[in-house]
C-alpha positions as CSV (number, residue, x, y, z in Angstrom):
1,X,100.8,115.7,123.3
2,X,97.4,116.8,124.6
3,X,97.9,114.8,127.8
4,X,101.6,116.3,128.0
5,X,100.1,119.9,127.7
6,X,97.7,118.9,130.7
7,X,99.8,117.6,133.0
8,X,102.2,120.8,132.1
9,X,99.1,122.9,132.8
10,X,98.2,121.1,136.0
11,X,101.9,120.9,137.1
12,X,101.7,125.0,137.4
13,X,98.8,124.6,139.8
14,X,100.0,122.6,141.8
15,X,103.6,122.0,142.8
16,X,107.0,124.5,142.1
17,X,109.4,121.5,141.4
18,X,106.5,119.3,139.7
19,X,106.0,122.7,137.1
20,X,110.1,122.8,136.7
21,X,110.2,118.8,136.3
22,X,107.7,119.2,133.3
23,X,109.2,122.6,131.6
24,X,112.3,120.1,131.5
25,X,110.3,117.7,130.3
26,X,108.5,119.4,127.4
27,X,112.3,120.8,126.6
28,X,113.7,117.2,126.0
29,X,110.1,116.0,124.2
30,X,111.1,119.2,121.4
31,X,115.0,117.9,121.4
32,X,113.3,114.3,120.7
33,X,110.9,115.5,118.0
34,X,113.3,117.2,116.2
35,X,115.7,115.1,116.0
36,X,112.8,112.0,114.7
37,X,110.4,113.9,113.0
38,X,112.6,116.7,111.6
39,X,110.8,119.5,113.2
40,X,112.2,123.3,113.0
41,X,112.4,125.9,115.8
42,X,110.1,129.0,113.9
43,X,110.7,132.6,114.3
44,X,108.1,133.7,117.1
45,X,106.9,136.9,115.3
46,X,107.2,136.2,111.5
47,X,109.1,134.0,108.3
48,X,111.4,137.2,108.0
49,X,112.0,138.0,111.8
50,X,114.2,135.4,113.2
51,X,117.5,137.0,112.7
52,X,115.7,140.1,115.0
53,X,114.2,138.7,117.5
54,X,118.0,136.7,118.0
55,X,119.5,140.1,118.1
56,X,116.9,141.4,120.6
57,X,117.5,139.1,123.1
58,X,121.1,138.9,122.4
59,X,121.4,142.4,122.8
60,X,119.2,142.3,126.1
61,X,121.5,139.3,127.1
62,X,124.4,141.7,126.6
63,X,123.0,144.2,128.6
64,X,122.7,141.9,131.5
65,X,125.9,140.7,131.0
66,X,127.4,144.7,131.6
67,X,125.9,145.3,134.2
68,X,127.1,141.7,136.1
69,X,130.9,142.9,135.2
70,X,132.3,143.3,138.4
71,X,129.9,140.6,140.1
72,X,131.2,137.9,142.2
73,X,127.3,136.2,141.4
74,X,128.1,136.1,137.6
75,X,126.8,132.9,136.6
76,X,124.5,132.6,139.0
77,X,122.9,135.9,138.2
78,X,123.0,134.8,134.3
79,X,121.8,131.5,134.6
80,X,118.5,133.3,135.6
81,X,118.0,133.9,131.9
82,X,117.0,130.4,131.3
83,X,113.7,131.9,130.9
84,X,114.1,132.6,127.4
85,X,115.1,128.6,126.7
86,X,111.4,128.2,128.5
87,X,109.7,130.6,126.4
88,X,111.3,129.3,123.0
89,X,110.7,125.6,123.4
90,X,106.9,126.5,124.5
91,X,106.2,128.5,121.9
92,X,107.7,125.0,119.6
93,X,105.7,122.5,121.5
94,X,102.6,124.3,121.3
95,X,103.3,125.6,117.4
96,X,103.6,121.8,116.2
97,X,101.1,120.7,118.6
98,X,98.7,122.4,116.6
99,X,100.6,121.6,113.2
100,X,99.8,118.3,114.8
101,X,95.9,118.7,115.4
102,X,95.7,120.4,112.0
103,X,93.6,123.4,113.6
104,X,95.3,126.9,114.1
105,X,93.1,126.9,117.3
106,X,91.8,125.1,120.9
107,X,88.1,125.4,121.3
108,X,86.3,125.8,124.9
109,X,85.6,122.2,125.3
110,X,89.1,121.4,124.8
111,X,90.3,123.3,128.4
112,X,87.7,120.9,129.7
113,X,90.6,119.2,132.1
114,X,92.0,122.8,133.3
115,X,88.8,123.6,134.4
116,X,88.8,119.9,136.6
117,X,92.2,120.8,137.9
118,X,91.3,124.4,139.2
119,X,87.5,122.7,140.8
120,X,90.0,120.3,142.6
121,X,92.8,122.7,143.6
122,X,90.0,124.9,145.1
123,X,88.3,122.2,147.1
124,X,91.5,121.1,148.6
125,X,92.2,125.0,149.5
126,X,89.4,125.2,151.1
127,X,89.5,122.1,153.2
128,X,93.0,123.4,153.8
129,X,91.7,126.9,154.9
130,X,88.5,125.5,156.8
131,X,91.1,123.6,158.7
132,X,94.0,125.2,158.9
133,X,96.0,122.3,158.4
134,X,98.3,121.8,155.6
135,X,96.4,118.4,154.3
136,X,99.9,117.3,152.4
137,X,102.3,118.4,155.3
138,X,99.9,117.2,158.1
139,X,100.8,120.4,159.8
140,X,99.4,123.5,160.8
141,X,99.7,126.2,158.1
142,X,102.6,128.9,158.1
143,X,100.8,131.4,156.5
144,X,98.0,131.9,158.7
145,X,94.1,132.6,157.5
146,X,95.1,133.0,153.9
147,X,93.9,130.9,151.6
148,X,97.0,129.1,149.4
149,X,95.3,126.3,147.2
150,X,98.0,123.2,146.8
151,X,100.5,126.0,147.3
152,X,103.0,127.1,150.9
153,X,102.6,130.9,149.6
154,X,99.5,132.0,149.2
155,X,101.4,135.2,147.1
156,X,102.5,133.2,144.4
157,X,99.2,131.1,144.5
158,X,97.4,134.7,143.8
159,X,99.4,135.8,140.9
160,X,99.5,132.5,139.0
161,X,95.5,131.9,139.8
162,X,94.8,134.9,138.8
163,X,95.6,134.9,135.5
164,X,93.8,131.9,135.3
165,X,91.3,133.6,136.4
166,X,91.6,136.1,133.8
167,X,92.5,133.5,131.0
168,X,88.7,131.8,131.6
169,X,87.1,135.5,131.2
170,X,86.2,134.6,127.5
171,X,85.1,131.3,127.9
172,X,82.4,132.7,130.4
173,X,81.4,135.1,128.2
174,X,80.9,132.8,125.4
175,X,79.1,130.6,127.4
176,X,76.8,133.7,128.9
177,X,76.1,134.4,125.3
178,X,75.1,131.5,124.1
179,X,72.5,131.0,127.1
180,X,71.3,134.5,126.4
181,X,70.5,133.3,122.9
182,X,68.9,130.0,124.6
183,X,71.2,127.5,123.5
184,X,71.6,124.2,125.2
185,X,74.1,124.5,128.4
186,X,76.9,122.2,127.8
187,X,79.1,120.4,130.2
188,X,82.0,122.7,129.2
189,X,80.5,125.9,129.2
190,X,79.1,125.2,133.0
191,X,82.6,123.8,134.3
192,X,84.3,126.8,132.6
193,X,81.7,128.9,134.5
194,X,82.4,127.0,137.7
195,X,86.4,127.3,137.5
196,X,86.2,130.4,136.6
197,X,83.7,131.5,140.1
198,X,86.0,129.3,142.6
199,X,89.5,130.4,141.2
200,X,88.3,134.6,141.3
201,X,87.3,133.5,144.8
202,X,90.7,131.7,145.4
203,X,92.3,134.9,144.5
204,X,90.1,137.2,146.9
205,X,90.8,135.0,149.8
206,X,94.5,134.8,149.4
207,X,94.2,138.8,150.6
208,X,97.3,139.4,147.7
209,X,96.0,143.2,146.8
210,X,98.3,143.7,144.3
211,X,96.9,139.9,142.4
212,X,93.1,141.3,143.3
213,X,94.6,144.7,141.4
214,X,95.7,142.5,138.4
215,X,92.8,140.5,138.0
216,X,90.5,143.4,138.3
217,X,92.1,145.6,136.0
218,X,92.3,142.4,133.4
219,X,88.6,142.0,134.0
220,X,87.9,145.3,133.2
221,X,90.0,145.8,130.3
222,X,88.6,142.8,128.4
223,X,85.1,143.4,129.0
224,X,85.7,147.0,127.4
225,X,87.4,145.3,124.2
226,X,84.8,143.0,124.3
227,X,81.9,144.8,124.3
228,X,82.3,148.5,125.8
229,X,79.1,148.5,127.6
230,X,80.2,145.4,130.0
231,X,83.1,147.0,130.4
232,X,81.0,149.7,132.1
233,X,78.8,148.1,134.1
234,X,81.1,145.8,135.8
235,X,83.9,148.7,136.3
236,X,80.3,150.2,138.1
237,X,79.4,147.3,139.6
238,X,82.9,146.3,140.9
239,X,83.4,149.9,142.5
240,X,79.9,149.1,144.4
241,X,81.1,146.0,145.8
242,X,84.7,147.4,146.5
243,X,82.9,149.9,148.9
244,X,80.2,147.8,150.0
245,X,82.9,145.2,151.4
246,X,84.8,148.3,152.4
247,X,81.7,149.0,155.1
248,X,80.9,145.7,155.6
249,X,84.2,143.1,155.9
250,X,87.0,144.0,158.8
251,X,89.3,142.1,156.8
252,X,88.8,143.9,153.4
253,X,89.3,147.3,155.3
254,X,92.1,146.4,157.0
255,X,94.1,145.1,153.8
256,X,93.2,148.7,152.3
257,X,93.6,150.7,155.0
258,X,97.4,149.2,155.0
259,X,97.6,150.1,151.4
260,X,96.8,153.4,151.8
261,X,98.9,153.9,155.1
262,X,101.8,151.9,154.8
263,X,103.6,154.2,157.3
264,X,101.2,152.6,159.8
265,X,101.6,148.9,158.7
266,X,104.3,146.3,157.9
267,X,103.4,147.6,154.1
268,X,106.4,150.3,155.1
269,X,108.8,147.7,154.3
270,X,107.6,147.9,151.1
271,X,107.8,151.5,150.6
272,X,111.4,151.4,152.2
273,X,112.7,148.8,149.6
274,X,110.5,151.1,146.9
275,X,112.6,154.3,148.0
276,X,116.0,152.2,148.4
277,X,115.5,150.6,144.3
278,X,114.7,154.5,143.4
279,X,117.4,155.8,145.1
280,X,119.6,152.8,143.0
281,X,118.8,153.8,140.2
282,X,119.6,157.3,140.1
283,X,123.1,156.7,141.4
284,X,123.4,154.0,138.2
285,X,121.0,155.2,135.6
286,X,122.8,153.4,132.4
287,X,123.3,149.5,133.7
288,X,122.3,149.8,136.8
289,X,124.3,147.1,139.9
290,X,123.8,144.0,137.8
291,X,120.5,141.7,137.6
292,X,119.8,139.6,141.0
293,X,122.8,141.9,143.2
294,X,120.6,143.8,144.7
295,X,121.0,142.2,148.0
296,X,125.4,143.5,148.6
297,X,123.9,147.3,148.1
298,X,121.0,147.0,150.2
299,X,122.7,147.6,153.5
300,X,124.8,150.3,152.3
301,X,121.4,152.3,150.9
302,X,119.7,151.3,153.9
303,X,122.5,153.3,156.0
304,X,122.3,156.1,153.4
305,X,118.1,156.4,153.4
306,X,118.4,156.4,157.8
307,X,116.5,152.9,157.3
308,X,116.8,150.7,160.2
309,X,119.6,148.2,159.9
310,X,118.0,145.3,160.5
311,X,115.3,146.3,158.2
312,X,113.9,143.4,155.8
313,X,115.9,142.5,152.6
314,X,114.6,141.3,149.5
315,X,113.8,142.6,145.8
316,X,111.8,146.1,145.1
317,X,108.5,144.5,145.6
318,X,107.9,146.2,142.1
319,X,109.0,144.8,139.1
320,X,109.7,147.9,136.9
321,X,111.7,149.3,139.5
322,X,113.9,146.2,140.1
323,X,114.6,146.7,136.4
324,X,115.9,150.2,136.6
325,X,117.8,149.5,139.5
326,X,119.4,146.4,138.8
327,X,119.6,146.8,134.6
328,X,119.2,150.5,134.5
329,X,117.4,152.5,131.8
330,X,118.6,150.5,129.3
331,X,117.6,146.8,130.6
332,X,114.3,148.5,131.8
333,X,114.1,149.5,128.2
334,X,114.3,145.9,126.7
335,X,111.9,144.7,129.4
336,X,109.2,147.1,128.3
337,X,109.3,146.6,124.9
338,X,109.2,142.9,125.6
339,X,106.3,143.2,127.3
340,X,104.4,146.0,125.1
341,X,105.4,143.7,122.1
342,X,103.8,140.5,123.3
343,X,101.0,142.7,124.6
344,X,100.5,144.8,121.1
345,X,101.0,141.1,119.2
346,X,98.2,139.7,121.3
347,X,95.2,142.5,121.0
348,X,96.1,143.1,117.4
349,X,95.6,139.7,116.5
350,X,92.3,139.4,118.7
351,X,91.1,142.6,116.8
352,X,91.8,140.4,113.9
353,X,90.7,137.0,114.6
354,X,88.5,137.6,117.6
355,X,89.6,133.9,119.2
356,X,88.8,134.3,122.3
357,X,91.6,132.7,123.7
358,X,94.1,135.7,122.1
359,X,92.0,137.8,124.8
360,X,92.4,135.3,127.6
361,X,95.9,135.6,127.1
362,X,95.3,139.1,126.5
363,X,94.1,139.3,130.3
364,X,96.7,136.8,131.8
365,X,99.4,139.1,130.8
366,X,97.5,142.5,131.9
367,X,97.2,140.6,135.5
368,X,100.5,139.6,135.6
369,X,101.9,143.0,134.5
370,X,99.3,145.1,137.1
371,X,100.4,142.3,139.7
372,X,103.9,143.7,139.2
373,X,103.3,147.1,140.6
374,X,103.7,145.4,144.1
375,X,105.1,142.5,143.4
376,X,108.8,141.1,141.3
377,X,106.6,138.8,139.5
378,X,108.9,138.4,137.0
379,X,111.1,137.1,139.1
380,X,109.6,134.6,140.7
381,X,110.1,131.5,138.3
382,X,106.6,129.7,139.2
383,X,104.9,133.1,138.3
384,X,106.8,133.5,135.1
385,X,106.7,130.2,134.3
386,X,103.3,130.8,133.8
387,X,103.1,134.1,132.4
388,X,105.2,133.1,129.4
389,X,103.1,130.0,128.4
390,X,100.3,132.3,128.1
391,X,102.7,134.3,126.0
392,X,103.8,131.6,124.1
393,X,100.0,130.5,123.7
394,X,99.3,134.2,121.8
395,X,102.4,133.5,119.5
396,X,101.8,130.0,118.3
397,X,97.8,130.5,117.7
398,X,99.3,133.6,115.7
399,X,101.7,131.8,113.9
400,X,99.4,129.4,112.7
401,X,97.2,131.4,111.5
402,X,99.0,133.4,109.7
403,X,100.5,130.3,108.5
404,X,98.9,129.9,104.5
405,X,96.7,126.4,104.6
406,X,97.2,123.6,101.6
407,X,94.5,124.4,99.4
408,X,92.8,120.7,98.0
């Protein structure tokens, strides 16, 4: 199982269909395990909770299904929601994995192969970017001096490396501490140090702002939970840098000088979709047009707003208002207090247990969440993909150890 979880883990940092070929996978190992070994499906939250958490996301199924009444994408549309099979059968496979291992935790020297994978993804990135050739296509790169890892997009790259990036946060703590205290350096707590350095990098040259926003703000947050006077210094320390690279890097001014005039950039296609979702919403506040159709209103709001017909298409470039457009207040409503849920579950149980990896995933889910502000992360499957095993990570580390241990 350990070398399943791996090549599940590597499979998201690589390669779209190679990550949707193992999430299938890992679905049919469960199916096989239950069906030999006689293992159940658990509640994600608690003993007493299944029968809620199936009527929250029934009712949020419902929801969706409303607002896709008059669609002609109907299944389509719904078949999105596969994401919840994902998350369920996760949360299984790692809940008996560590039934399996008999430890309600993984220790840093376990991750020692994610670290490997991220070293490697960066080095072929970088020969990639030094280059400018695709090294797996033998062609030159489409998306131009931004660097993409093993990855076409170098946006989706961002958002899934950095929280990674955010996920190794406590392991380079620990490992800082322990060296403050003059302990031996270990093998693992150097490689976590390493991945950690070339995959913040990775996401800095992708030039994603909204994934340098996420990371950042996950950086930040966990070093003030942590230990409020590194949370400090670094917020200092980072707002030094930001302005030193502001005077100093063309390319760092230019990426913020879009952001904060997007009239003046190709960042006002952006605010155009923003304004068209917004104007969506408040003509269908309760259900909104029906998940995934925003694309047969666009043109119509386009007209409406005086934006240009020919004008870029594609989701609100913000996740929370893709929600209120297409599922109105009341999807929007589920979405949140999925996310707040998982987020709440996750700190409260770090606050409890201090595992460090409850604040790793802590972070993954703070840069995926920030990342949203620009970006429909949540619909992007290789983004969510990853964003709910970190999720599912928090609930089965929870569950076991909440889980009451066979005295001998």
């Amino acid at each position: 199982m350990t070398g399943l979880l791996f090549v599940f883990l590597s499979a998201t940092l690589i390669s779209q269909s190679f990550m949707d070929a193992m999430s299938v996978v890992i679905i049919l190992f469960m199916l096989t395990m239950r069906f030999t070994h006689r293992t159940r499906f658990q509640p994600l939250v608690s003993a007493s909770s299944g029968l809620k958490e199936a009527a929250f996301m029934g009712l949020w199924l419902l929801v969706i299904a409303i607002g896709l009444r008059a669609s002609p994408h109907l299944l389509v549309n719904f078949s999105e929601w596969k994401w919840i099979l994902n998350l369920g059968f996760m949360y299984w496979f790692l809940n008996y994995y560590l039934q399996t291992r008999g430890t309600p935790s993984m220790t840093l020297s376990f991750w020692q192969p994610l670290y490997w994978v991220l070293i490697a993804c960066f080095i072929y990135g970088a020969i990639s970017y030094a280059t400018g050739i695709d090294l797996f296509k033998q062609q030159p790169l489409t998306h131009g001096r931004r660097f993409a890892g093993p990855f076409d997009d170098p946006m989706n790259f961002a958002h899934i490396y950095g929280m990674y990036g955010a996920f190794l946060v406590p392991f380079v703590l620990e490992a800082i501490s322990e060296w403050k205290h003059k302990y031996k350096k270990t093998k693992s707590q150097i490689l976590s140090v390493i991945a950690f350095t070339v995959t913040a990098l990775s996401v800095a040259l992708t030039l994603t702002r909204g994934a340098w926003m996420g990371l950042s703000a996950a950086i930040i947050v966990m070093l003030f939970i942590y230990r409020k006077k590194f949370g400090v210094l670094i917020t200092a320390a980072g707002l030094v840098a930001a302005l030193l690279l502001y005077g100093t890097s063309t390319t760092f001014k230019t990426r913020v000088d879009q952001a904060l005039n997007p009239s003046q950039s190709y960042d006002s296609e952006r605010y155009n979709l923003w304004r068209t979702n917004w104007e969506i919403f408040t003509d269908y506040p309760v259900f909104g047009i029906g998940h995934g159709d925003y694309k047969d209103y666009l043109p119509s709001y386009f007209a409406k707003l005086g934006i240009a017909e020919d004008h870029f298409q594609s989701h609100a470039h913000n996740q929370y208002l893709q929600f209120l457009s297409n599922t109105g207040l009341v999807g929007f409503a589920f979405y949140m207090t999925f996310i707040f849920g998982l987020l709440f579950l996750t700190y409260q149980n770090y606050r409890k247990h201090r595992d460090p990896l409850f604040l790793g995933s802590l972070g993954a889910q703070i840069a995926f969440h920030v990342g949203s502000l620009t970006e429909c992360n949540f619909e992007r499957a290789k983004v969510r993909l990853v964003y709910l095993f970190f999720c599912a990570l928090s609930l089965s580390i929870a569950a076991q150890l909440r889980t009451p241990k066979p005295t001998v």
